[in-house]
N, CA and C of each residue as an Amber inpcrd file, in Angstrom:
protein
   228
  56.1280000   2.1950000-198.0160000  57.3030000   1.5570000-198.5880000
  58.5170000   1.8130000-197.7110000  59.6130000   0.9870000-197.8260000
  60.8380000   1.0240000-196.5640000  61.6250000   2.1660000-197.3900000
  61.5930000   2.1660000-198.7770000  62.2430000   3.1130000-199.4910000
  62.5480000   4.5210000-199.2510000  60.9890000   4.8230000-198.5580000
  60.4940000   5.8940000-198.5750000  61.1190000   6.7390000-197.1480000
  61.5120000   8.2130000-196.8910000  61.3030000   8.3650000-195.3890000
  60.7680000   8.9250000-194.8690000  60.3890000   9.0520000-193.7970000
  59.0280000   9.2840000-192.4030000  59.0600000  10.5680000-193.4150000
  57.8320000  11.1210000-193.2050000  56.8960000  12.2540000-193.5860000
  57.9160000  13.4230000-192.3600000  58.2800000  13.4340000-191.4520000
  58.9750000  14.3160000-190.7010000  60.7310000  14.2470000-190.9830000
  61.2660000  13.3540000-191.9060000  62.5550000  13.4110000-192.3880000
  62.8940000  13.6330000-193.5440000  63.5080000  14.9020000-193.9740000
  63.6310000  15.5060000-195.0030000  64.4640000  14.5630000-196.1050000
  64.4610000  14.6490000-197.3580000  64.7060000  14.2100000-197.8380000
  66.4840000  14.7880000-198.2140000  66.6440000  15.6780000-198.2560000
  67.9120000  16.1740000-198.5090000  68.3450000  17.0450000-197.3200000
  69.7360000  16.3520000-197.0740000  70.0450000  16.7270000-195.1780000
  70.9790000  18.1770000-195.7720000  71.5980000  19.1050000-194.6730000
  72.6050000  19.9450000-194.7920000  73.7180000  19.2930000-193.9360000
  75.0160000  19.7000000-194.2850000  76.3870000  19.0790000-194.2210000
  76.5510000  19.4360000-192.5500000  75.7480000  20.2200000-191.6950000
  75.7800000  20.3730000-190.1420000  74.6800000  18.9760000-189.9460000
  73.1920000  18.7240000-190.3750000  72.5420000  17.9370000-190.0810000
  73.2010000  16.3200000-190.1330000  73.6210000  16.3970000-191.3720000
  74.3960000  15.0300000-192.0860000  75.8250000  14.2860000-190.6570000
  76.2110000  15.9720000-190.1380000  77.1980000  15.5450000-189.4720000
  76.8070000  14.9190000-187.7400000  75.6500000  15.7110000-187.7360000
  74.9400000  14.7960000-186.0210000  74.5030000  13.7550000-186.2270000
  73.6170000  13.5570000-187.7470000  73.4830000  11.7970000-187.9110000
  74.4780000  11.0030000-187.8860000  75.7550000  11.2700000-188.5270000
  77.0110000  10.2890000-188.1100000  78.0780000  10.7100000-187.2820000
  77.4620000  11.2510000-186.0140000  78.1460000  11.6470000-185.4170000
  79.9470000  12.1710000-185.1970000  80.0350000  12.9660000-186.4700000
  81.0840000  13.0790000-186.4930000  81.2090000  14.9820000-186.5940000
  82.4260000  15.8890000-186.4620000  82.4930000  16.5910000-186.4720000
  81.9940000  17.4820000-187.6780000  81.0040000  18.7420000-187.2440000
  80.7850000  19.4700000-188.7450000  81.9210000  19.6550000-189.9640000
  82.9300000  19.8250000-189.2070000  84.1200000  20.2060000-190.1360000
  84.6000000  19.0960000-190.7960000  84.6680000  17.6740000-190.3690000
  85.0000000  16.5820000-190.8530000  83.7550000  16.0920000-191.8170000
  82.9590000  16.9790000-191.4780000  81.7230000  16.5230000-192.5890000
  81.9570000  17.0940000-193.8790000  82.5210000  18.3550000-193.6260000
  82.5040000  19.1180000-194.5590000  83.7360000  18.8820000-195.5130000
  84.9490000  18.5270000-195.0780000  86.0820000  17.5370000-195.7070000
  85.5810000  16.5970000-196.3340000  84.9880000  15.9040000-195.7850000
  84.4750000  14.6130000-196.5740000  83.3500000  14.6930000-197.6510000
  82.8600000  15.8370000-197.8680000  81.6140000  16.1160000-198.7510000
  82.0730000  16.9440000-199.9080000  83.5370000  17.3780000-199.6940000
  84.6410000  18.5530000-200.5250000  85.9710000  17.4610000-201.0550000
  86.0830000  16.1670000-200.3070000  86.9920000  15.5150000-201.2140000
  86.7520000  13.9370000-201.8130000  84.6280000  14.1780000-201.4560000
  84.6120000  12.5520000-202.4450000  84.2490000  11.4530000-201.7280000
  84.0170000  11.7040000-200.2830000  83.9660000  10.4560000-199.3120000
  83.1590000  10.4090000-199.0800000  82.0160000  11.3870000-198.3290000
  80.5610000  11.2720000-198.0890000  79.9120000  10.8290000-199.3520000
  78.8130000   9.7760000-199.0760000  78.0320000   9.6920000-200.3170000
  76.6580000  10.2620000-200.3500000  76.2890000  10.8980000-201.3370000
  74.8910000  11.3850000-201.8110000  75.2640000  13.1620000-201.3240000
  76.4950000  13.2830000-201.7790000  76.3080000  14.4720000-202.1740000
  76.0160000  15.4960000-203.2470000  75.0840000  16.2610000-203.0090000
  74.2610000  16.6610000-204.4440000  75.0750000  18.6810000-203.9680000
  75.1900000  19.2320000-205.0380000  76.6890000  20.4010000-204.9050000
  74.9920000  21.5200000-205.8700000  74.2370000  22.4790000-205.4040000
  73.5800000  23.6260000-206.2370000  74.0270000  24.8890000-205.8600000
  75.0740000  25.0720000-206.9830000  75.9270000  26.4780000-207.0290000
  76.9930000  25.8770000-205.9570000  77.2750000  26.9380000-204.5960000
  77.7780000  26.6380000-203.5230000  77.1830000  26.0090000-202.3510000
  75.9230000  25.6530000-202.6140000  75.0880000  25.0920000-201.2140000
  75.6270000  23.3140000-201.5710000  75.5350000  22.8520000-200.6070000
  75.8910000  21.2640000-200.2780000  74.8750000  20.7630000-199.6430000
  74.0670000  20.0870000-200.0810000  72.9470000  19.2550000-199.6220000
  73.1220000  17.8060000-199.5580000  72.8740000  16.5390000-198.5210000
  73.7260000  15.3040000-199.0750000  72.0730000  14.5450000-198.9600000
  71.9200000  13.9870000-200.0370000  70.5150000  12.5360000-199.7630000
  70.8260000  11.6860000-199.0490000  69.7980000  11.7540000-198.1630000
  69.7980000  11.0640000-196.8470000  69.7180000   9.6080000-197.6780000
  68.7110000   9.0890000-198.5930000  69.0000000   7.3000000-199.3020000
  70.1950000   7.2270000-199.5580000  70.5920000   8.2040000-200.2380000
  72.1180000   7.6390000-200.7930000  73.1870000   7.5250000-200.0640000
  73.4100000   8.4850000-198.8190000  74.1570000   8.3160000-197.8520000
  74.3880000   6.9650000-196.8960000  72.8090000   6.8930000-196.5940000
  72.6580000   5.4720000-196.1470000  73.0780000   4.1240000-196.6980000
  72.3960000   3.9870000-198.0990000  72.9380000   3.1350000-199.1090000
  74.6310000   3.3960000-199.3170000  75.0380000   4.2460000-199.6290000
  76.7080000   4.8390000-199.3110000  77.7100000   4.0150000-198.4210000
  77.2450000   4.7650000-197.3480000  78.0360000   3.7000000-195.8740000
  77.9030000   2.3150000-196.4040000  76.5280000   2.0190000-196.3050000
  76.4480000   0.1240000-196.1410000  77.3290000  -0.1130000-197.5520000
  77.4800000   0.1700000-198.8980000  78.2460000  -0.8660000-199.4810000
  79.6510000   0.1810000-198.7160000  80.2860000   0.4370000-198.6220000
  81.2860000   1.3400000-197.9450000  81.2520000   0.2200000-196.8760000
  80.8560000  -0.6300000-196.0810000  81.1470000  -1.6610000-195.1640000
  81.3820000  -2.7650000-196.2050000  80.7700000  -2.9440000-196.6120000
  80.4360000  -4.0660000-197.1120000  81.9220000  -4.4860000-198.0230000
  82.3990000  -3.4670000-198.5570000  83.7600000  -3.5320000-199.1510000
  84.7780000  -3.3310000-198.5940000  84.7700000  -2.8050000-197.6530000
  86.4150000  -2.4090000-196.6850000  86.4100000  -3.7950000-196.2780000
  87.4980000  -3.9930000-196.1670000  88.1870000  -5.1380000-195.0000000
  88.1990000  -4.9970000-193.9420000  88.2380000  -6.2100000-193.5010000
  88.1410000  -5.8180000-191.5660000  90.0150000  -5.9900000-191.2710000
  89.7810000  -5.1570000-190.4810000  91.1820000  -4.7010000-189.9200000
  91.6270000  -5.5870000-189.0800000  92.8340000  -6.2930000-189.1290000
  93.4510000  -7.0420000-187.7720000  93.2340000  -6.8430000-186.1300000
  92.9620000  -7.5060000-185.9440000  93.0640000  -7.1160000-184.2030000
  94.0920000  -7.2480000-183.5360000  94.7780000  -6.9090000-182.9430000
  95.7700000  -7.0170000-182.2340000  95.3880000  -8.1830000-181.3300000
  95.9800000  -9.3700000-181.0000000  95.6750000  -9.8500000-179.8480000
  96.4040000  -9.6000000-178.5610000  95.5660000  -9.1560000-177.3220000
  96.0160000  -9.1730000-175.7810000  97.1440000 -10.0130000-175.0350000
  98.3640000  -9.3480000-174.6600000  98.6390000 -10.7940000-173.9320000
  98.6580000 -10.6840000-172.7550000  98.4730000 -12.0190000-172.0550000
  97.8440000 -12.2340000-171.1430000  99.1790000 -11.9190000-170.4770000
């Protein structure tokens, strides 16, 4: 099933792992998982674990709803 993921990808990432998949800084991962922005974050006690489906699913409507930003046009 596409649902499903590879037998070698864990199902629940840590907030250092989460942060090399979207290439963004650990610490900015960790902001974003402490004020509401990352999605599929699951909180047991003090550990932070984020689901890798929901994260994924997360972003895409998270595109899907932002607006696209103006471009500046170049002048020639």
């Amino acid at each position: 099933m596409e649902d499903e993921p590879r037998t070698d990808e864990p199902y629940f990432l840590t907030v250092p792992e989460t942060a090399r998949l979207l290439r963004i800084n650990r610490g900015r991962a960790y902001e974003m998982a402490n004020d509401g922005t990352l999605p599929g974050v699951v909180r047991l006690g003090r550990t932070i674990r984020v689901d890798r489906n929901r994260l994924i699913d997360g972003l895409g409507e998270d595109q899907k709803s932002s607006p696209v930003p103006d471009q500046k046009r170049r002048r020639s």
